[in-house]
C-alpha positions in Angstrom: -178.8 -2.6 -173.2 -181.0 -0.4 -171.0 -184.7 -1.4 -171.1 -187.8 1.1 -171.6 -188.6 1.8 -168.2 -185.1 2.9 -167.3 -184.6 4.9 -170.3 -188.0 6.4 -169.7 -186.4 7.3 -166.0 -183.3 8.4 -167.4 -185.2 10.7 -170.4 -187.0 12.0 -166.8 -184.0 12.7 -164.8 -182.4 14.3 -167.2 -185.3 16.5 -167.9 -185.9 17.8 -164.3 -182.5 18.0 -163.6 -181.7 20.9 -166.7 -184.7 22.6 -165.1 -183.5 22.7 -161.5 -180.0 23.9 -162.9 -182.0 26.4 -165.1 -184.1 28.2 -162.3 -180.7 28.8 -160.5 -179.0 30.2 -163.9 -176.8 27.0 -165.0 -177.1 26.1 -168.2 -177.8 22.7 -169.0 -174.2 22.3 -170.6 -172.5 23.4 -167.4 -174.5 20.2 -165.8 -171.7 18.0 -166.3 -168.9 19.7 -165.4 -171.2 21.1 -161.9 -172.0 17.6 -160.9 -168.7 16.1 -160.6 -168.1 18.5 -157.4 -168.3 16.6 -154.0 -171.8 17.9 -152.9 -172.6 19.9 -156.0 -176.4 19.4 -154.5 -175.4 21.6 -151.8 -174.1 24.6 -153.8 -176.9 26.2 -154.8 -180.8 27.4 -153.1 -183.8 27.8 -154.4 -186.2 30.2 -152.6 -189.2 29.1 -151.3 -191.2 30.3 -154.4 -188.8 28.2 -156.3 -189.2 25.5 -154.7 -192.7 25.2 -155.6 -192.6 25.6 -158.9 -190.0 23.0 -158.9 -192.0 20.6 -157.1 -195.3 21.4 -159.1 -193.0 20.7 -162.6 -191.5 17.7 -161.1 -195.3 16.2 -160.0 -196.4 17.2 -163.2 -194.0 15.8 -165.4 -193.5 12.6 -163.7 -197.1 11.5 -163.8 -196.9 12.6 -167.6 -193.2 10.5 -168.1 -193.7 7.8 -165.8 -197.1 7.6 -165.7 -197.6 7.6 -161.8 -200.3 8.3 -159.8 -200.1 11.5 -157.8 -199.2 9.7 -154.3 -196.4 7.7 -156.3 -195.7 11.1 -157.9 -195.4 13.1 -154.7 -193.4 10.4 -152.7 -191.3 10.1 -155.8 -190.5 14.3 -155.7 -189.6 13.8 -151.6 -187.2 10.9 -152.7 -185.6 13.4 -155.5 -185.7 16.1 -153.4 -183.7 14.7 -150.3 -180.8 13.2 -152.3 -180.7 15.9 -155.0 -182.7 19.0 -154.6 -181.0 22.1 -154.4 -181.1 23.7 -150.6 -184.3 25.7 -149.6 -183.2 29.7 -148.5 -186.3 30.2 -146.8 -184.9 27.4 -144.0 -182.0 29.3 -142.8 -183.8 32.5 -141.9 
């Protein structure tokens, strides 16, 4: 059986994960089909105005959640946003 903390995490990930698929216009039921692709992180972009929002919901909501401080908060977005975040448009140009 899980303990608080990780289902507190889990609750989390789940949350800001159905938010980074909905500001790219997947639904959160098309989640689990999407993320059994090999690289599925690297099939969609978010602009660089989306990526701020994103990163200002993720900061928000994690020191709401998880009840970090915003320097464990804003490492804690880098981490999510290396191995998961969707690619940034605004790079390739």
């Amino acid at each position: 059986m899980k303990n608080n903390k990780q289902n507190k995490y889990d609750k989390f990930f789940n949350k800001v994960l159905n938010k980074m698929f909905s500001m790219v216009g997947l639904q959160p039921k098309e989640k689990e089909e999407f993320v059994k692709q090999e690289d599925w992180f690297l099939k969609k972009e978010f602009n660089k105005k989306q990526c701020e929002q994103f990163k200002y919901f993720f900061i928000k909501e994690i020191k709401k959640d998880l009840k970090l401080n915003s320097k464990q908060a804003e490492n804690e977005y880098h981490w999510f946003n290396l191995g998961y975040g969707w690619k940034d448009s605004s790079s390739n140009n």
